[in-house]
C-alpha positions as a LaTeX table, in Angstrom:
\begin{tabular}{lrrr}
\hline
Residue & $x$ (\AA) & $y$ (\AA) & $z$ (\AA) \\
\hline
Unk1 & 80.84 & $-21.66$ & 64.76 \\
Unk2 & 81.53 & $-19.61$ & 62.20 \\
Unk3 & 79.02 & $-16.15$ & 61.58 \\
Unk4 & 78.64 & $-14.66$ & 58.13 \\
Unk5 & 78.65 & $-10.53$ & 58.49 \\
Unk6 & 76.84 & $-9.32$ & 55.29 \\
Unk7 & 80.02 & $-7.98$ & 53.23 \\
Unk8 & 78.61 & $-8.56$ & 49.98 \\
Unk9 & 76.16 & $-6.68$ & 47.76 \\
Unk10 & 73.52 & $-8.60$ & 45.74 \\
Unk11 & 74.35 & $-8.68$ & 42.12 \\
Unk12 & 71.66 & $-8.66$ & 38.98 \\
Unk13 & 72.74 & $-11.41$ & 36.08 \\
Unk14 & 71.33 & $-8.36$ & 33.68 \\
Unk15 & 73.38 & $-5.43$ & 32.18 \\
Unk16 & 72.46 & $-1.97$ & 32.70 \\
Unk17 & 69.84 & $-1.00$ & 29.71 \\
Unk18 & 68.33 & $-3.98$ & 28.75 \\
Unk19 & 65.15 & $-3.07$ & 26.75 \\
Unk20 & 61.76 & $-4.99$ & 27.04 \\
Unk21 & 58.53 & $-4.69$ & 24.77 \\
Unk22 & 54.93 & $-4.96$ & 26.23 \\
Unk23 & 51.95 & $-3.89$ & 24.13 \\
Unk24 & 49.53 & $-1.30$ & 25.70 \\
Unk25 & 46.60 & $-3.69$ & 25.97 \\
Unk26 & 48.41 & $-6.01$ & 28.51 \\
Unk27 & 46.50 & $-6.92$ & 31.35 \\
Unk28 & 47.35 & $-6.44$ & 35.06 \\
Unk29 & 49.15 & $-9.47$ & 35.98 \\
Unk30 & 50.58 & $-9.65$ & 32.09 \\
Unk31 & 54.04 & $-11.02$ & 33.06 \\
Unk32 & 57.28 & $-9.05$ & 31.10 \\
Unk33 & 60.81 & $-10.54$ & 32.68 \\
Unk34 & 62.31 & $-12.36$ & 35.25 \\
Unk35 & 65.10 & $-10.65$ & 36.65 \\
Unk36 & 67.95 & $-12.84$ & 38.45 \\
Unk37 & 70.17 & $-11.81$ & 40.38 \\
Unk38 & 72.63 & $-13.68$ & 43.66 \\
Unk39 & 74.14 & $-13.20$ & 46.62 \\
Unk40 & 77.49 & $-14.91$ & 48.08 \\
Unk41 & 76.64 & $-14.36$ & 51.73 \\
Unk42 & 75.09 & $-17.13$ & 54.06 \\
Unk43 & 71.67 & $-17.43$ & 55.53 \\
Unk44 & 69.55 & $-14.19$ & 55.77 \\
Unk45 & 72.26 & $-12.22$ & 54.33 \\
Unk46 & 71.87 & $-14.11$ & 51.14 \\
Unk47 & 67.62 & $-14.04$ & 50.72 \\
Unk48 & 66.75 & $-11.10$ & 48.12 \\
Unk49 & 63.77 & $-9.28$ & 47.64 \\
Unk50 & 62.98 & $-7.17$ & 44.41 \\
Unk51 & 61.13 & $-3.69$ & 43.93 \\
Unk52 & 59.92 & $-2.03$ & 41.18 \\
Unk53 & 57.60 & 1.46 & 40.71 \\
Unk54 & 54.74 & 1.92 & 39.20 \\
Unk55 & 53.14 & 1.07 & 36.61 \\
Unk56 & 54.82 & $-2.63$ & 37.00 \\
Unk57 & 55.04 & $-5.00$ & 39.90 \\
Unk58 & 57.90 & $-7.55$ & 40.86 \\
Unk59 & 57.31 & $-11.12$ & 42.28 \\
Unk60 & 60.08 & $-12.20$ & 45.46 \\
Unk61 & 61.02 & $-14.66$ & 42.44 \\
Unk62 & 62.04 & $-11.55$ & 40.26 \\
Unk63 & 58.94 & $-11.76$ & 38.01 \\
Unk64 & 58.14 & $-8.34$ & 36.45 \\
Unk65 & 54.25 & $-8.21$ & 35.56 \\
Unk66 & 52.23 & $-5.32$ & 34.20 \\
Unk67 & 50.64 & $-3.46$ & 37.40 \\
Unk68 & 48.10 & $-1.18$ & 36.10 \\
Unk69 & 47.15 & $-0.29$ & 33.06 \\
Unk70 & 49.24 & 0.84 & 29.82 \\
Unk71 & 48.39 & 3.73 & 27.02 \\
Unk72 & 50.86 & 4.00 & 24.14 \\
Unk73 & 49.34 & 7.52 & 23.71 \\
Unk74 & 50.26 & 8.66 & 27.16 \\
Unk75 & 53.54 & 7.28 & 27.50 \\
Unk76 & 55.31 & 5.35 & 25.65 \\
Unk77 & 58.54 & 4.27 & 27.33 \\
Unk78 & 59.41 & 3.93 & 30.92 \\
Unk79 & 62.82 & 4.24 & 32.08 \\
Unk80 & 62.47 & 1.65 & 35.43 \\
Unk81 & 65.13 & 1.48 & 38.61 \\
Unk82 & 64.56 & $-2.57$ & 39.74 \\
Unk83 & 66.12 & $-2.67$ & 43.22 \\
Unk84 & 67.47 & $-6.18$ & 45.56 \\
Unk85 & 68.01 & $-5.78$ & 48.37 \\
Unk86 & 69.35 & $-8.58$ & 50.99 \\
Unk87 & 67.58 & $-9.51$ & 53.96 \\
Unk88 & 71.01 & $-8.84$ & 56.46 \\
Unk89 & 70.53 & $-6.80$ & 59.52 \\
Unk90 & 72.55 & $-4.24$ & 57.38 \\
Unk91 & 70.92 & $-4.61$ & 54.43 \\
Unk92 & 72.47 & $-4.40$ & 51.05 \\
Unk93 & 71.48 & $-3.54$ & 47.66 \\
Unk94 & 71.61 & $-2.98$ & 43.63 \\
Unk95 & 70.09 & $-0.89$ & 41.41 \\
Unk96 & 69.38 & $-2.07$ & 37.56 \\
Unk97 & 68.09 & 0.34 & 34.87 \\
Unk98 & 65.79 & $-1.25$ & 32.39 \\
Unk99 & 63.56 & 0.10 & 29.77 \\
Unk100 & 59.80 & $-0.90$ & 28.86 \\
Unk101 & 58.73 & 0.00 & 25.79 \\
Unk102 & 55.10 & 0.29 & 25.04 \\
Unk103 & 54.08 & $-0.79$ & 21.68 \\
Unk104 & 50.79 & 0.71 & 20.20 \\
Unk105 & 47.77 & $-1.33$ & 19.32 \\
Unk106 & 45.78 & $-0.04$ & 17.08 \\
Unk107 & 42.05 & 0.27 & 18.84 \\
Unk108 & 40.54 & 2.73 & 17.19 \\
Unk109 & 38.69 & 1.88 & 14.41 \\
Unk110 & 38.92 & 4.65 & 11.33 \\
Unk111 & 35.69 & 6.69 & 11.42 \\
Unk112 & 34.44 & 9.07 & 8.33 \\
Unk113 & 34.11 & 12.62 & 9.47 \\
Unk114 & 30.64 & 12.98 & 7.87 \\
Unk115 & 27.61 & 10.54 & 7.91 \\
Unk116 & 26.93 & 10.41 & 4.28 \\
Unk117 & 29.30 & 11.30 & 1.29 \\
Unk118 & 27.88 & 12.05 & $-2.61$ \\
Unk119 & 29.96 & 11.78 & $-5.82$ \\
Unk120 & 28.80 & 11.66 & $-9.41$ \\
Unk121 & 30.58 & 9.02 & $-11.82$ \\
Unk122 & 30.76 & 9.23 & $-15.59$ \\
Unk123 & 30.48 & 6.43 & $-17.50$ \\
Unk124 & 32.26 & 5.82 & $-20.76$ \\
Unk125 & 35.78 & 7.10 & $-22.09$ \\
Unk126 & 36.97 & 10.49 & $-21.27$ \\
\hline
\end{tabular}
């Protein structure tokens, strides 16, 4: 019987600084990616699980949602560290840089800074 030791590191299917869009009025939930990514050990040294920060989430599938809300005003890029790690008594893991752009939605409707404006027309040539 032959007993895998966990020699290899999970690898993502993504290259460093991959870009992603998302507007600012995606819910919680709103799903972005799907990262991949493998292992060539055996058994429990081959099951992955994901992590993400804040303000995103990550599915043990590798589905990246929206995890609390977005504002293009406050911040419009994040620079995001995904991690997998193997499930090996030793665990194992990889890093992946990606970067979420936040794309501004115009909510504000335009507003006049006074309540009532005058002007006198002429009519006729000049």
């Amino acid at each position: 019987n032959v007993i895998d030791i966990n020699d290899n590191s999970p690898v993502f299917d993504l290259p460093n600084s991959t870009t992603f869009y998302v507007n600012e009025t995606a819910s919680q939930g709103h799903p972005l990616f799907t990262l991949t990514a493998r292992d060539v050990d055996i058994g429990s040294n081959a099951k992955l699980i994901f992590d993400v920060s804040d303000p995103f989430a990550v599915s043990r599938t590798g589905n990246v949602s929206v995890n609390s809300s977005l504002d293009y005003e406050m911040q419009t890029k994040y620079n995001v560290t995904v991690t997998v790690s193997d499930m090996g008594k030793q665990n194992r893991s990889a890093s992946v840089r990606v970067s979420v752009c936040v794309i501004n939605v115009n909510e504000h409707s335009p507003e006049f800074a006074e309540a009532a404006y005058e002007a006198a027309l002429c009519e006729g040539p000049m």
